[in-house]
Every structure is written in C-alpha cells, then in structure tokens.
C-alpha positions in Angstrom: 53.9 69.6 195.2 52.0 69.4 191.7 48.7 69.0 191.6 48.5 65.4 190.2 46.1 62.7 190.8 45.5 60.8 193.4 46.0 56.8 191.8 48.7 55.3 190.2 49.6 51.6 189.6 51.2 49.5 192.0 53.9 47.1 190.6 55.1 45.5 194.1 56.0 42.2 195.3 53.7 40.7 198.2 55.6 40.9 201.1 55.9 37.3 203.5 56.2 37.2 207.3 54.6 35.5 210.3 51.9 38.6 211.4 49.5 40.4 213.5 47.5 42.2 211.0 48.5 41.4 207.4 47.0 43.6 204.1 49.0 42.3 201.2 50.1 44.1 198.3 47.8 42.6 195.6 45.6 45.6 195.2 46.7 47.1 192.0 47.3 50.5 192.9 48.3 53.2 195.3 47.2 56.3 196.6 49.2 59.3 197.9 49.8 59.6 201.6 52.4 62.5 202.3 53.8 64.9 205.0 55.2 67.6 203.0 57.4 69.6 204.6 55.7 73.0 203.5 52.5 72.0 204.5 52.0 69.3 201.5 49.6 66.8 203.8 47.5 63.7 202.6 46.8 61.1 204.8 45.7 57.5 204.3 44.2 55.2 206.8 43.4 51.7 207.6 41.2 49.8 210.3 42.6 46.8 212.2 41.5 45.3 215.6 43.7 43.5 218.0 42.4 41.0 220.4 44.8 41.1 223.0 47.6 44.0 224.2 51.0 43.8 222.2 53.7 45.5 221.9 54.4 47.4 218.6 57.1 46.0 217.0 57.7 46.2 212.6 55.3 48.0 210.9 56.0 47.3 206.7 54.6 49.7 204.5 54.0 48.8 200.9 53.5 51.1 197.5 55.4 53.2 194.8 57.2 56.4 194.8 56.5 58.9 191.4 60.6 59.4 190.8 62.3 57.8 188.0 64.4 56.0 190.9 64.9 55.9 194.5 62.9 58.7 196.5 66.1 59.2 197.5 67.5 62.4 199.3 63.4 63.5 199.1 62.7 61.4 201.9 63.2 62.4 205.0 61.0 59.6 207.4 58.0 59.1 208.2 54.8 59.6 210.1 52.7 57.4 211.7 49.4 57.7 213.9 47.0 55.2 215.4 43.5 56.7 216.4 41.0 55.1 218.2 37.7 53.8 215.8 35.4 56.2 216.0 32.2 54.0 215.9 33.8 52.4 212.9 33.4 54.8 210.2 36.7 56.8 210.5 39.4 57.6 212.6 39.0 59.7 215.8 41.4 62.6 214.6 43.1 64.4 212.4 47.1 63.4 211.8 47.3 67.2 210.6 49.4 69.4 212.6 51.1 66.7 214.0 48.3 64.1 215.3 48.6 65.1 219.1 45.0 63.3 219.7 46.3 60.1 218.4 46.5 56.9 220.8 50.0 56.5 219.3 51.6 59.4 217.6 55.0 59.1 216.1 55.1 62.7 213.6 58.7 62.7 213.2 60.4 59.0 212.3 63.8 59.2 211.5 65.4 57.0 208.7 67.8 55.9 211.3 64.4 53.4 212.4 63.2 52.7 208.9 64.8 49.7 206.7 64.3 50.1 203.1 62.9 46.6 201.2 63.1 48.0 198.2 63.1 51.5 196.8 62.9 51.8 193.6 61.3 53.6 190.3 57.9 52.8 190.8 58.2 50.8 194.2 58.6 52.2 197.8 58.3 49.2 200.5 59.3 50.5 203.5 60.0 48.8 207.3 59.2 50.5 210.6 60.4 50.0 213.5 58.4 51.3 216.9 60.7 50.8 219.1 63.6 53.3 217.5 60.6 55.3 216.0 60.3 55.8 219.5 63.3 56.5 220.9 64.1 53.3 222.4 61.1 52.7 224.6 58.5 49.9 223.4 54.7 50.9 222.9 52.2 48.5 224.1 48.8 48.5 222.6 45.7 47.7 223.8 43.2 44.9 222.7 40.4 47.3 220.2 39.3 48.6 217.1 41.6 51.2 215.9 42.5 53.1 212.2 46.4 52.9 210.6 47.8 56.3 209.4 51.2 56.6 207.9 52.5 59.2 206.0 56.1 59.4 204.1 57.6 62.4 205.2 59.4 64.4 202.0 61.2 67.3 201.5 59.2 69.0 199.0 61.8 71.7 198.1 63.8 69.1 196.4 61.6 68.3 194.1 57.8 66.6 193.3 58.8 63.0 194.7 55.9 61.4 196.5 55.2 58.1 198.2 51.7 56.1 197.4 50.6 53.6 199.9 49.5 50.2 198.1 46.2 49.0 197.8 44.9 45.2 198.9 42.4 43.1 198.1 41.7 42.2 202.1 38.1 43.0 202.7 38.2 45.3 205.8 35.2 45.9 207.9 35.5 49.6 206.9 36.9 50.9 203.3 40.0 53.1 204.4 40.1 57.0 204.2 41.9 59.4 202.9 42.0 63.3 204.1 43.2 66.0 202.3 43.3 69.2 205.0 44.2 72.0 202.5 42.3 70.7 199.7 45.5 69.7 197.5 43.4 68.1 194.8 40.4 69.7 195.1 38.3 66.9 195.7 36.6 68.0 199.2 38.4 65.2 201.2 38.9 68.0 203.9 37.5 65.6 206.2 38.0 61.9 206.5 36.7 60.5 203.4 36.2 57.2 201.6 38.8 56.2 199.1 36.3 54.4 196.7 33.9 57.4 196.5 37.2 59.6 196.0 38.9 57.5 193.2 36.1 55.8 191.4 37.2 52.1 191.9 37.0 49.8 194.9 39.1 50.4 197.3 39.1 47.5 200.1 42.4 48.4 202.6 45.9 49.3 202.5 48.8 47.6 202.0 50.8 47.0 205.3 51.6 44.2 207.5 52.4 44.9 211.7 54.4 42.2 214.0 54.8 42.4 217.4 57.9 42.5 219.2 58.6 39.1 219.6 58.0 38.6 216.1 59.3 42.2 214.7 63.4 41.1 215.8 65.6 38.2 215.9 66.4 36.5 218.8 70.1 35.6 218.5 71.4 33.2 221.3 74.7 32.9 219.6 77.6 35.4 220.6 79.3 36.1 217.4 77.1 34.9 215.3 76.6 37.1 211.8 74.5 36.9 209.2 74.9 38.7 205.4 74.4 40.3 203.4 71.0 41.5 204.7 69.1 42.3 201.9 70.1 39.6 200.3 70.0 38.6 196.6 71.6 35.7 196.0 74.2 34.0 198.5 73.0 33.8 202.1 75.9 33.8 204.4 76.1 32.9 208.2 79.4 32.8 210.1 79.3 31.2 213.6 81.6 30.7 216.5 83.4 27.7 215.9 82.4 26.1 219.3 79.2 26.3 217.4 78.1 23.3 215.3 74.9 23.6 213.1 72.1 20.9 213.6 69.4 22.2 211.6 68.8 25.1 209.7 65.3 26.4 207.7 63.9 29.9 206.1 60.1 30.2 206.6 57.6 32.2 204.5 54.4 34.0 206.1 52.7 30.9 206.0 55.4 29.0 208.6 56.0 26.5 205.4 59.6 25.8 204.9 61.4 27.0 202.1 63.2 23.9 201.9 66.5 25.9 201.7 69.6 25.1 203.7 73.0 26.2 204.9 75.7 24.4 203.0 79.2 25.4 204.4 77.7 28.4 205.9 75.6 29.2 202.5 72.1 29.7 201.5 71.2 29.9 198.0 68.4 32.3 198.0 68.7 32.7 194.2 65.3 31.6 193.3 63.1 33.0 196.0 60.4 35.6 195.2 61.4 38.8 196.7 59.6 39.7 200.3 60.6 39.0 204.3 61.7 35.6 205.5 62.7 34.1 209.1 65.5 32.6 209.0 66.6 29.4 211.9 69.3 28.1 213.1 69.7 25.5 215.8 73.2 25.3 216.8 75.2 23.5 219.7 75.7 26.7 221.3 72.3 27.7 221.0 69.5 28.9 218.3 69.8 32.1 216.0 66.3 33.6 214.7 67.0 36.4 212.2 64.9 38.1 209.6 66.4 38.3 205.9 64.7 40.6 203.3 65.2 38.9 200.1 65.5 41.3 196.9 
C-alpha cells in the first residue's frame, strides 16, 4: 500500500433507517481503516453505549474507496471488532493480529454477508450483516459502553485500493481513534490515538448506523410474496399471491415519517427519493410484508 494520507473527502448520501446507534454521513471526510492482506493494518473506532441487551443485527458502514470505480475484485470483506470502553478514552484492545481480546470479534467477513449500497468512485457504503458474518448464529450484546472497529479487508497485491470510513457531525462522548500498528504513515498512531490530533481538524465520530435484529430483516408473513429489484432505482415492484389482496401499503424513512409513496398495480415509483435505506409495508389479506429497499 502507498504511503498516502490519511483524509480524503467524503461525497456520500446520508443513509435513512429506523436505529440503535445512528452516526450519519454528514461529516465531510473519511479516514482510512484497512486490513491489508500483507500486513497493511489501520484501524478506526467509534464509541456507542447500549442500554439494554440486543441482538446484533445490520451494521451499515459509510465512506469512499480511492479507485476510479468500484473497489471491486480488491475487496475481499471485512473486519469488525467491538471492545469493551476502557474507562472511556479508547478501546480495550488492539484489532491487530486478529482482535482475539475483543467482546465480539468477527476478523474474517465474507462478502457472501455484506450488501453493497453503493460502491462507487469516490463512495463505499457498505451493509453488514452479524448473523452470516457469523456463521448463522446471532450475537447478543450486552447493555454498556463499548468502541466500533471495522476494517475493509483488501487484497493489496491487486493493487492500492483502500476504503475510508466517513466522518459525522454526531458529538460522541469520546472523539474516535485511529491506530496504526506498523507505523504506515508515520504519524506515531502505534497506539490508539485521537483522530483530531492526527488529522488537524475536528473529528467528532464515524459514520455508521447498527439495527438490531428485529429491525436489521424483514419480516415477511406472505408465502410467495417477492419484492424487486432490490436496490432499486426507479420502479418498485411487489408480486403477491393472488389470494392476497393489498389494504395498505407505505415506505418509511429513519424518522418513521411516511414517504407518501404507494403501490399502484403492484408499482412504486421510487424515482424521486434521495438515495439511502427504506422499510417498506405491506398489509395484505393474507398477512403483512415488512422488507427493507435500498434506494440508489
């Protein structure tokens, strides 16, 4: 990997969904957090508390990637790591090596459990989900105080492709961190570090958003129902059984407002939303479909 700098601007769209914890994407720029797979490693991290246990369910991850387009064949998944606040000033670990001494430790995320949003030159928004990250079997965590650490994995022999996690403007408790175990930039960040004192500007969180598992996946009722294309740009379609007769239909945003869109013979013009994450409803005869629809 080239020695570069650490900042870059962030030209992403603010992501929308019901949440947990929610940092959106309005920070202006990104900073490099990367698993390289020859030893390439800069990690970012994030506080968050939780007042109650849930189970980890979507985790998005907003920012850019350097390439001219997608990231492509560079990336290979992701890591992510959630370590226990150590008495609020940085996490209580190192995700180097493989983060054995996090509370949650997921080093090896195959694409197979990640949904692109949109990867493109300049963006790299990114869905995670735990429950495949895991292997199939859900993670519950506890109410606390704890620090966010994800890291795109990349192949680094392909090329100099790297992903930057997105800065927000939410004012955390604590300014994330950034570590840099072999010293890639030679900044010193060996140890955790604070971004702001690294980069010169004010660095107030990350950009991510994490749903539990009632929220992270739809909760379809309806046998045979189908609903596409998912991404979506423009025409929304959703084909039912035809025992099934619609009586209402709404897409949310993050705040629970109505969109004010509707099915029409099965359509939904989504033409004129703003790209991000929508919950779409249907209440049917035969039951109610809940599905999320990423708008691009």
């Amino acid at each position: 990997m080239k020695k570069i700098t650490l900042l870059v601007a962030l030209f992403t769209a603010t992501m929308t969904f019901a949440q947990i914890v929610d940092r959106p994407a309005d920070g202006g720029n990104s900073i490099i957090s990367i698993d390289g797979n020859d030893g390439n490693e800069v990690f970012c991290a994030d506080t968050f508390s939780i007042g109650s246990d849930i189970v980890l369910g979507e985790l998005d991850v907003l920012g850019t990637n350097s390439n001219a387009g997608s990231l492509g064949a560079l990336l290979t998944g992701f890591s992510v790591h959630i370590y226990a606040d150590f008495a609020g000033m940085e996490p209580d670990g190192d995700p180097a090596g493989g983060g054995n001494d996090a509370i949650v430790s997921l080093p090896n995320i195959p694409l197979s459990a990640v949904d692109i949003i949109e990867d493109a030159a300049g963006v790299g928004n990114f869905t995670i989900r735990f429950t495949d990250a895991n292997g199939g079997v859900q993670i519950t965590l506890p109410a606390g105080d704890y620090w966010m650490v994800v890291a795109a994995k990349v192949d680094d022999s392909l090329g100099s492709g790297r992903w930057n996690w997105g800065l927000s403007s939410f004012v955390a408790d604590v300014q994330p961190m950034l570590i840099d175990p072999a010293d890639l930039f030679g900044v010193g960040a060996t140890v955790w570090s604070n971004i702001t004192a690294l980069i010169g500007a004010d660095a107030l969180s990350l950009a991510w958003q994490l749903r539990d598992e009632v929220l992270g996946n739809a909760d379809n009722t309806i046998e045979g129902a189908f609903v596409y294309p998912n991404p979506v740009k423009d025409n929304l379609k959703v084909t039912l059984p035809s025992n099934a007769e619609v009586l209402s239909s709404n897409l949310y945003n993050i705040l629970g407002q109505d969109t004010g869109l509707k099915l029409v013979n099965g359509t939904m013009n989504t033409a004129n939303l703003e790209n991000g994450v929508y919950i779409l409803n249907v209440k049917t005869t035969a039951g109610t479909l809940t599905q999320k629809v990423v708008k691009q």
